[in-house]
N, C-alpha and C positions, 0 to 999 in steps of 0.2 A: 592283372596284367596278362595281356595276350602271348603264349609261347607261338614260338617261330620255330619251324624246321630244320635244322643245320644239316645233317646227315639223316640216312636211314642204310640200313643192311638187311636184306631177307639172307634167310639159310633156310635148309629145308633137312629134315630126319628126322626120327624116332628119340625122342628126349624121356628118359625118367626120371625120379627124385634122385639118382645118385649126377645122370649127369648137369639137371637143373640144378643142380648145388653148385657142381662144379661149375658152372656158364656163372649163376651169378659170384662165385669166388672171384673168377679170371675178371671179370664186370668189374667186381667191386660195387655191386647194389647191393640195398638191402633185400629182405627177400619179401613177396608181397604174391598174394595170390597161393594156390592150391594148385598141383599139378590135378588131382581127382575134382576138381570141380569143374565143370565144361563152361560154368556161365565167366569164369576165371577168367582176361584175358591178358594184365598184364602181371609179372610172374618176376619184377624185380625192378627196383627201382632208386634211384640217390638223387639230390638236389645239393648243387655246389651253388656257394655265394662268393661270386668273385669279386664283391666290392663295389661302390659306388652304383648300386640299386641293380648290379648284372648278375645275373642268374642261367645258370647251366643245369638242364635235368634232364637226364640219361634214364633209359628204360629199355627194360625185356619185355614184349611181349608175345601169345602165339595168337593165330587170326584162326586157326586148326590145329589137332593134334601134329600134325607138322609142318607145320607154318611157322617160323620163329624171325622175329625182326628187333634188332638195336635201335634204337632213337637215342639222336642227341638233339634237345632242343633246348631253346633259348629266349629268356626277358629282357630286356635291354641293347645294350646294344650286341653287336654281331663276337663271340668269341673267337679268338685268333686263328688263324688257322693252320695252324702248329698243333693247339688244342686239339681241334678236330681232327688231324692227322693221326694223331696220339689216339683219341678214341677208336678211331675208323681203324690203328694196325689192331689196337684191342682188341675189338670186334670178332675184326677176320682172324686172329689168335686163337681168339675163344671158340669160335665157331667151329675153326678146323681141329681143335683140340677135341672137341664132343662130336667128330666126325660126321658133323652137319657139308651139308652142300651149299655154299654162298649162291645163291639167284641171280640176284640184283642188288647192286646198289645205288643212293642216288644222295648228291652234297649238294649244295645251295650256291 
């Protein structure tokens, strides 16, 4: 099945193992990826099943050493968008918590 886009969030800073721990705590991902690995890109991730064949999966990943983006995307139909409100203050929570600089963001 093809995931769809719901949200995305860039932040931009200097991230190391103490505060990629912390991003994926506040996340709530698992964690996935090597900060020391460069070919690494995405750095934490979870897969919700909401039921009736709909699927939510949420990611960290970095495009650069400080490049850091949230995805929330999705299989079936479209997740409420209450849900995505809930991820998106997460995000920007977490972000400003690891004193990252939000960019851009962009919701479907």
């Amino acid at each position: 099945m093809a995931l769809e886009v719901a949200l995305r969030v860039t932040a931009f800073g200097k991230v190391d193992q103490r505060l990629l721990d912390q991003l994926r705590h506040d996340l709530d991902l698992k964690s996935a990826g090597r900060l020391t690995d460069e070919e690494d890109s995405t750095m934490g991730q979870r897969l919700d099943d909401l039921g009736e064949g709909d699927t939510v999966w949420r990611s960290l990943s970095r495009s650069s050493p400080e490049t850091w983006t949230f995805w929330v995307s999705y299989g079936g139909r479209p997740p409420a968008s209450e849900l995505i409100d809930r991820y998106r203050a997460e995000a920007v929570g977490a972000f400003q918590r690891a004193g990252l600089v939000i960019n851009r963001e962009w919701r479907q």
